[in-house]
DRENKOLLO-735183 format. One record per residue (C-alpha): residue in one letter; x, y, z; residue number from 0. Coordinates in steps of 0.1 Angstrom, whole numbers. Example, Ala and Ser with C-alpha at 12.3 -4.5 7.8 and 13.67 -1.06 7.14 Angstrom:
<pts>
+-------+-------+-------+-------+--------+
| tivex |  east | north |    up | drenza |
+-------+-------+-------+-------+--------+
|     a |   123 |   -45 |    78 |      0 |
|     s |   137 |   -11 |    71 |      1 |
+-------+-------+-------+-------+--------+
</pts>
This chain:
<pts>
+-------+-------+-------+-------+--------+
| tivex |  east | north |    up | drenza |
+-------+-------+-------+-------+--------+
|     x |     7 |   240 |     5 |      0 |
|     x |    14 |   203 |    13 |      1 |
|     x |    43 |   196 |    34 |      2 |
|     x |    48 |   152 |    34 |      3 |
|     x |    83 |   141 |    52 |      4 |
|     x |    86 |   107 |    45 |      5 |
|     x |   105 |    85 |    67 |      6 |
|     x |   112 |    53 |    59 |      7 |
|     x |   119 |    24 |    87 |      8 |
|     x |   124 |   -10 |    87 |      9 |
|     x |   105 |   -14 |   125 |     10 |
|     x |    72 |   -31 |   123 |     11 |
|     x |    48 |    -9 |   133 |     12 |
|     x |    27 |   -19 |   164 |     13 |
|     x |    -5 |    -4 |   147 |     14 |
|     x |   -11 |   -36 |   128 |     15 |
|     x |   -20 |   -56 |   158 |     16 |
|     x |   -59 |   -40 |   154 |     17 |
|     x |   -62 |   -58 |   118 |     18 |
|     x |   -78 |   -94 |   118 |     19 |
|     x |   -68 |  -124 |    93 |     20 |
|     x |  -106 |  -122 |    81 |     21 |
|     x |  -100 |   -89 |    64 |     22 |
|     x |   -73 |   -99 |    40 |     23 |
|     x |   -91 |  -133 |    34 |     24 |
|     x |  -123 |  -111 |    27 |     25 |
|     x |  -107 |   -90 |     4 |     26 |
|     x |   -89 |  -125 |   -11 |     27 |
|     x |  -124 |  -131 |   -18 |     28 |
|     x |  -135 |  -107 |   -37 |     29 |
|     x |  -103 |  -106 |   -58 |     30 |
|     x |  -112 |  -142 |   -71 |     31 |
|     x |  -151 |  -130 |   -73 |     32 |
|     x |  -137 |   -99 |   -99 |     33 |
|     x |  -115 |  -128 |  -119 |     34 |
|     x |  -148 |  -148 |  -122 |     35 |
|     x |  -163 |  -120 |  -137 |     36 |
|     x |  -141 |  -114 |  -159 |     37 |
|     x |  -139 |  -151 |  -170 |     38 |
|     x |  -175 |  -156 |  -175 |     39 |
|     x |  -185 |  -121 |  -195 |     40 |
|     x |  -147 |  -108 |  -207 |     41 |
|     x |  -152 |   -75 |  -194 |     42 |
|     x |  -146 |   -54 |  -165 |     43 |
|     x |  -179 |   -33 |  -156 |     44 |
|     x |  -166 |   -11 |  -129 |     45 |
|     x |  -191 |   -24 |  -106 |     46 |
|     x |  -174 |   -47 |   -78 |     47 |
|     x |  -196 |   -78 |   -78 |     48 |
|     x |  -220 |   -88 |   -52 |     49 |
|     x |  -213 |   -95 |   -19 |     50 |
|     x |  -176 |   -76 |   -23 |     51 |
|     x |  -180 |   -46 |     2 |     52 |
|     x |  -145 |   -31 |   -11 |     53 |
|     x |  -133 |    -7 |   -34 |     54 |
|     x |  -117 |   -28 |   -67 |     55 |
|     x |   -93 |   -16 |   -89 |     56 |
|     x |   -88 |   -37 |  -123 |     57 |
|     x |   -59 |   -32 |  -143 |     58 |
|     x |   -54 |   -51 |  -178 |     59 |
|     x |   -17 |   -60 |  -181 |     60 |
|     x |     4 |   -77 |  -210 |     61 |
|     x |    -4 |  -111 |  -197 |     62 |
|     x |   -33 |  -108 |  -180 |     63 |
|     x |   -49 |   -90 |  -154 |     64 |
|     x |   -43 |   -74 |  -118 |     65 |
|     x |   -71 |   -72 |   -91 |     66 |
|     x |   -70 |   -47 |   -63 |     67 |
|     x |   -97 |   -51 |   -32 |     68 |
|     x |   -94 |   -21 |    -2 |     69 |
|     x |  -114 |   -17 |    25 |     70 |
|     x |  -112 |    20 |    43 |     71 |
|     x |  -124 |    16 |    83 |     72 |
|     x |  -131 |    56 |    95 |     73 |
|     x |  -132 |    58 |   136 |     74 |
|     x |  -135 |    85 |   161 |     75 |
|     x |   -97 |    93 |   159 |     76 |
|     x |   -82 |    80 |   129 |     77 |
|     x |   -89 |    56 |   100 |     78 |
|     x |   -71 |    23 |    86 |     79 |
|     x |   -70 |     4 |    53 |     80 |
|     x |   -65 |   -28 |    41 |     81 |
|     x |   -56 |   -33 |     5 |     82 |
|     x |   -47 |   -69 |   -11 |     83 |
|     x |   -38 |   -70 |   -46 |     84 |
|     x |   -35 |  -101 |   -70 |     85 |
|     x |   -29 |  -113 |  -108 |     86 |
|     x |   -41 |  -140 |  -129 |     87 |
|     x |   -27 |  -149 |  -164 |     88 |
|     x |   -51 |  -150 |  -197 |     89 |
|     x |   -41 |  -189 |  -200 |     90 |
|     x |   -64 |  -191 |  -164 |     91 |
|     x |   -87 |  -167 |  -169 |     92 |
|     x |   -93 |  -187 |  -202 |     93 |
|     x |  -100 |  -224 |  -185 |     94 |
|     x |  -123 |  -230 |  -161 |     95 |
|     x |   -97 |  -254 |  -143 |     96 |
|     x |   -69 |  -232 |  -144 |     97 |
|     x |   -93 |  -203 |  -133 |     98 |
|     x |  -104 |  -225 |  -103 |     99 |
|     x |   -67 |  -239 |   -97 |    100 |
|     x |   -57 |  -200 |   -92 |    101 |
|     x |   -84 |  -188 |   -77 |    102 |
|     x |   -77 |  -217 |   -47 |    103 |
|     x |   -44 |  -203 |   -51 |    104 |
|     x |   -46 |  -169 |   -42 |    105 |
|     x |   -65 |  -175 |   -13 |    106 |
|     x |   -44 |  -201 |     0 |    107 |
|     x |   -15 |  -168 |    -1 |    108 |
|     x |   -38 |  -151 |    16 |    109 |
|     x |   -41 |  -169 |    44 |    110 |
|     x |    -6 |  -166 |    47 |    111 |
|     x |    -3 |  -128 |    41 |    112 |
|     x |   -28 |  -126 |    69 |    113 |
|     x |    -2 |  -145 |    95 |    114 |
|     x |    23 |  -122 |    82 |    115 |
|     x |     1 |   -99 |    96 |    116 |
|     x |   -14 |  -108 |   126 |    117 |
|     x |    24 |  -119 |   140 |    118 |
|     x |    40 |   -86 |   128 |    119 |
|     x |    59 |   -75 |   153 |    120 |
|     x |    66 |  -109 |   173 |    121 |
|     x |    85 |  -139 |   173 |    122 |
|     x |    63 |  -155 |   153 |    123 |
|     x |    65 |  -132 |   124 |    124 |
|     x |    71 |  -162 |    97 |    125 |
|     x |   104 |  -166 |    80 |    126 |
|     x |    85 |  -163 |    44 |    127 |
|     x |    71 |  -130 |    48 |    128 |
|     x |    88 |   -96 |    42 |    129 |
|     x |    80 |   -62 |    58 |    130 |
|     x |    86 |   -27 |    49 |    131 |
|     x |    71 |     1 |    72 |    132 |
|     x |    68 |    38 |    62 |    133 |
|     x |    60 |    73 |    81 |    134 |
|     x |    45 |   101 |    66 |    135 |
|     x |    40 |   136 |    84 |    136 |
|     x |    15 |   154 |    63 |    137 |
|     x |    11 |   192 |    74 |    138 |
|     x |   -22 |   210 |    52 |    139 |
|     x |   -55 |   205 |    56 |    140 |
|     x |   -53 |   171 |    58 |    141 |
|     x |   -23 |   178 |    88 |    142 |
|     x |   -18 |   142 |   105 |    143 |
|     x |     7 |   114 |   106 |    144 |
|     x |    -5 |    79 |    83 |    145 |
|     x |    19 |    49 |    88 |    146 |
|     x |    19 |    20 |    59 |    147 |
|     x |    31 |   -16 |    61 |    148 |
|     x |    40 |   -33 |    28 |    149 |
|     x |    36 |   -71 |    30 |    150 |
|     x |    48 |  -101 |     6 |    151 |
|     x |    62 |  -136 |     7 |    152 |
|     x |    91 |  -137 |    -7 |    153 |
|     x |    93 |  -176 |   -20 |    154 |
|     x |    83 |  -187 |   -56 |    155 |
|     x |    48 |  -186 |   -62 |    156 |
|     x |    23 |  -162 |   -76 |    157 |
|     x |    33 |  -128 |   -61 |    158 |
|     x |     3 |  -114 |   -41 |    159 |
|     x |     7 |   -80 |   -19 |    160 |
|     x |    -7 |   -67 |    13 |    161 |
|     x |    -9 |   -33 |    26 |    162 |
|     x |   -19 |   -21 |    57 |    163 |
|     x |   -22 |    20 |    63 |    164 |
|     x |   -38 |    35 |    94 |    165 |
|     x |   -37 |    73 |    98 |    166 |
|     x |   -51 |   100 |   124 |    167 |
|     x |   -58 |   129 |    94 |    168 |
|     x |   -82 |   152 |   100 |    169 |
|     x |  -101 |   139 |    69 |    170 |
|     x |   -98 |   102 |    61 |    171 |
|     x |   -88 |    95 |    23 |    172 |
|     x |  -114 |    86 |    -1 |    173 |
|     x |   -85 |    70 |   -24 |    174 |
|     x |   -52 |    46 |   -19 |    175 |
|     x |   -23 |    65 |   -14 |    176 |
|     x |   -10 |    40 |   -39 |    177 |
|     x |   -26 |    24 |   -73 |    178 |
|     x |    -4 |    -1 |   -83 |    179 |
|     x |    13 |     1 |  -111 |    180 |
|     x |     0 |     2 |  -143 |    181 |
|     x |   -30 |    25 |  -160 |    182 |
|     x |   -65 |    16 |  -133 |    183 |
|     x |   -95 |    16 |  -153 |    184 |
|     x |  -123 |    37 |  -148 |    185 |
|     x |  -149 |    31 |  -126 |    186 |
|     x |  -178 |    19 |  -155 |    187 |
|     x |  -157 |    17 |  -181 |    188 |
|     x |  -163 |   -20 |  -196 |    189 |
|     x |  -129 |   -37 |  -207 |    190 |
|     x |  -135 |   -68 |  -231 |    191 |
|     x |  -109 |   -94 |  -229 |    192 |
|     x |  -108 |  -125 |  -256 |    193 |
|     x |   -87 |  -149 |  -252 |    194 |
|     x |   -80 |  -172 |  -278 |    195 |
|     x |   -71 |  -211 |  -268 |    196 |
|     x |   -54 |  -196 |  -232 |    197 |
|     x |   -31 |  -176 |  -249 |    198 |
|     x |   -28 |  -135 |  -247 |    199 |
|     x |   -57 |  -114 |  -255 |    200 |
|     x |   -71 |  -110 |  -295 |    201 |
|     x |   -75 |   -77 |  -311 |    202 |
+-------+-------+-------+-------+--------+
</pts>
């Protein structure tokens, strides 16, 4: 029987110092690779696109759709996990320019999720950025502690969201912890998406 005690802190968690700007910004990357995709055949294959060494998640919301890129890093005593997540609207998905014009945008947030995380922790942890850490004790076969840090920038703009997990389980997961919301898509299901003029998906 599984046994998790949750306890949730507001500390940053010292753990995240390991984690470099070029991950999120990697993972940015191949967000924006999945919306090309998905602009230029109006499907999601299942198949993350080349060059994107991450696990992708595509889910097709009311308005448009949300990309999820992780990255699971196993070592001799433990295992971490970077997971960015990102939406773009049918109206952008639709136009070349306004696919390009969010595409720019999203990793321009990146850059700055990834300062939220390489400063977490210090003095220089920027005002814009918000933090929420969580400890789980997990006692079964999989008996260990995993610690998660929830990242955002709480202006404005287009919300993007960072997580960063590392974990000394005797078996490292083979799935997030957390999907985000919404009904994922199977892995080689297609998805075809028509968008009429920018404006939400035909039947």
């Amino acid at each position: 029987m599984r046994v998790t005690l949750p306890v949730v802190v507001l500390v940053l968690l010292s753990t995240v110092s390991g984690a470099l700007a070029s991950d999120v910004e990697q993972l940015a990357s191949c967000t924006t690779k999945v919306f090309n995709v998905i602009a230029r055949t109006r499907k999601w294959s299942g198949t993350a696109p080349a060059g994107c060494g991450a696990r992708v998640t595509v889910l097709k919301e009311a308005d448009g759709v949300l990309v999820s890129a992780s990255r699971l890093i196993s070592e001799n005593d433990g295992w971490e996990r970077i997971s960015f997540a990102a939406s773009e609207s049918f109206r952008e998905i639709a136009s070349p320019k306004n696919l390009a014009a969010a595409n720019r945008d999203i990793m321009a947030r990146a850059k700055k999720l990834a300062r939220c995380l390489d400063t977490l922790g210090t003095e220089k942890f920027p005002a814009n950025c918000t933090s929420r850490g969580s400890k789980n004790l997990v006692a079964d076969e999989e008996s260990g502690e995993i610690e998660v840090t929830d990242l955002a920038l709480n202006d404005a703009g287009r919300p993007v969201l960072l997580q960063y997990q590392v974990g000394d389980t005797v078996s490292t997961p083979t799935e997030p912890a957390e999907e985000p919301a919404g009904n994922a898509l199977p892995q080689g299901m297609d998805l075809r998406i028509f968008v009429n003029g920018g404006n939400a998906p035909g039947k």
